[in-house]
C-alpha positions as CSV (number, residue, x, y, z in Angstrom):
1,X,-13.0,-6.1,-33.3
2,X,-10.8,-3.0,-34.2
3,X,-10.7,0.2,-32.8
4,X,-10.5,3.7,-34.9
5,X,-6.3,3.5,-35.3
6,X,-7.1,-0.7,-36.1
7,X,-5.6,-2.0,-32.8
8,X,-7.4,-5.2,-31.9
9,X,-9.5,-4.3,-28.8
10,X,-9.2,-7.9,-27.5
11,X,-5.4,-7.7,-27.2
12,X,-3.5,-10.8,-28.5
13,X,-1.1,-12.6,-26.2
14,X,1.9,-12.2,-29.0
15,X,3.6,-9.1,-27.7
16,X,5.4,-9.1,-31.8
17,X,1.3,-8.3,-32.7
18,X,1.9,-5.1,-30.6
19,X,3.7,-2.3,-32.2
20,X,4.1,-0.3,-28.6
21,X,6.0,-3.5,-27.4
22,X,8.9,-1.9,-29.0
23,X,8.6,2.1,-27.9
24,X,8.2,1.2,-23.6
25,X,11.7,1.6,-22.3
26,X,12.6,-0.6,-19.4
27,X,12.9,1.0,-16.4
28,X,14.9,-0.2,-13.3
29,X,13.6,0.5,-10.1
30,X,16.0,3.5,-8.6
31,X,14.6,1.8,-4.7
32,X,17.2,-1.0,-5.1
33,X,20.1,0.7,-5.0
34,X,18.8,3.2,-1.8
35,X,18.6,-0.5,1.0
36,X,20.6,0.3,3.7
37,X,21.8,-1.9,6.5
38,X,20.3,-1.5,9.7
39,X,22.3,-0.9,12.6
40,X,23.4,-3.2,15.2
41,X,22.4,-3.0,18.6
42,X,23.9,-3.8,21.4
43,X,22.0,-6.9,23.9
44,X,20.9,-5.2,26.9
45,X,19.6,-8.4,28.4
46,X,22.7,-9.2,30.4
47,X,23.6,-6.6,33.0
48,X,27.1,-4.5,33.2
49,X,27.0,-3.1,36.5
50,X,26.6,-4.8,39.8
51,X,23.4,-4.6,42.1
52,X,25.5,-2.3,44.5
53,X,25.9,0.3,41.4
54,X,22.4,0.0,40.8
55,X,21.0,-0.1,44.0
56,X,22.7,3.5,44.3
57,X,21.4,4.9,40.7
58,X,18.1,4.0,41.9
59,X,18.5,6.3,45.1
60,X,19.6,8.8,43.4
61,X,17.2,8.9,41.3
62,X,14.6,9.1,43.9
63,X,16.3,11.5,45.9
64,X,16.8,14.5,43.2
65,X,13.4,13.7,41.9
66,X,12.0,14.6,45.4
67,X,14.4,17.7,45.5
68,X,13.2,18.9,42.5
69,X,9.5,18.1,43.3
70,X,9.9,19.7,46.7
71,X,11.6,22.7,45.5
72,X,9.5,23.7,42.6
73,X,6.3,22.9,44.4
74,X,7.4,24.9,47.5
75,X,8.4,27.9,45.4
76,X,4.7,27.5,44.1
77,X,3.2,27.4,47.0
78,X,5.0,30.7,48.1
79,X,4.4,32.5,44.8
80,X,1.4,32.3,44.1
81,X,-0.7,31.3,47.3
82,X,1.9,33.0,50.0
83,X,1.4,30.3,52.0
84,X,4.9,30.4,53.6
85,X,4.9,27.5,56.0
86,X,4.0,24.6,54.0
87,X,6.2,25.5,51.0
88,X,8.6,26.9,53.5
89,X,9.1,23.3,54.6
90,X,9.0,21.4,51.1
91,X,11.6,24.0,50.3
92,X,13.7,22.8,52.8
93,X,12.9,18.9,52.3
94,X,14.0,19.8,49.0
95,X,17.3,21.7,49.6
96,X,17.5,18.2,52.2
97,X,17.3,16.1,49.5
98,X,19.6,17.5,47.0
99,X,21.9,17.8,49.3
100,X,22.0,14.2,50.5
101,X,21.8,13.0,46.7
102,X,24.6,15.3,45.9
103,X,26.8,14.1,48.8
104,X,26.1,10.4,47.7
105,X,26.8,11.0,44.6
106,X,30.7,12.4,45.2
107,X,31.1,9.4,47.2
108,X,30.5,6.8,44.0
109,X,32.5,9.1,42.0
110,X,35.4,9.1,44.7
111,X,35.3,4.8,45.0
């Protein structure tokens, strides 16, 4: 069966029956030329630094975390409840704190 311009509506499996077969330009895919390499990363499953080193990151850590916990909390507390002796005292556990961690923390850099 034919349509109105006389194109078989069945379609024939000879692309030479179609006349469009000639007017659709081939068109490469612009994607393959954009694949980029992925970076390498580096294996962090072996450790650098010795359990001394770590052992010292790890209290540092800890120790300006409470500083900074102490202090802010204790300027809080002062602010906006003016309760003075409570953050009085985290105020000093915190100014205690950093400056332990600071003290430890020139002596790695000194060794």
């Amino acid at each position: 069966m034919f349509d109105r311009f006389g194109h078989d509506d069945e379609g024939s499996e000879d692309p030479g029956d179609a006349p469009e077969a000639d007017l659709v330009p081939e068109v490469n895919d612009p994607s393959e030329n954009l694949k980029i390499d992925a970076p390498s990363v580096r294996d962090y499953s072996q450790v650098d630094a010795d359990s001394e080193l770590q052992k010292e990151f790890w209290v540092q850590v800890l120790l300006f975390n409470v500083a900074l916990f102490a202090l802010s909390l204790g300027l809080m507390l002062i602010g906006f409840e003016r309760r003075w002796t409570v953050g009085g005292g985290l105020i000093v556990v915190g100014l205690v704190a950093f400056a332990r961690g600071y003290r430890r923390y020139r002596a790695v850099q000194k060794d």
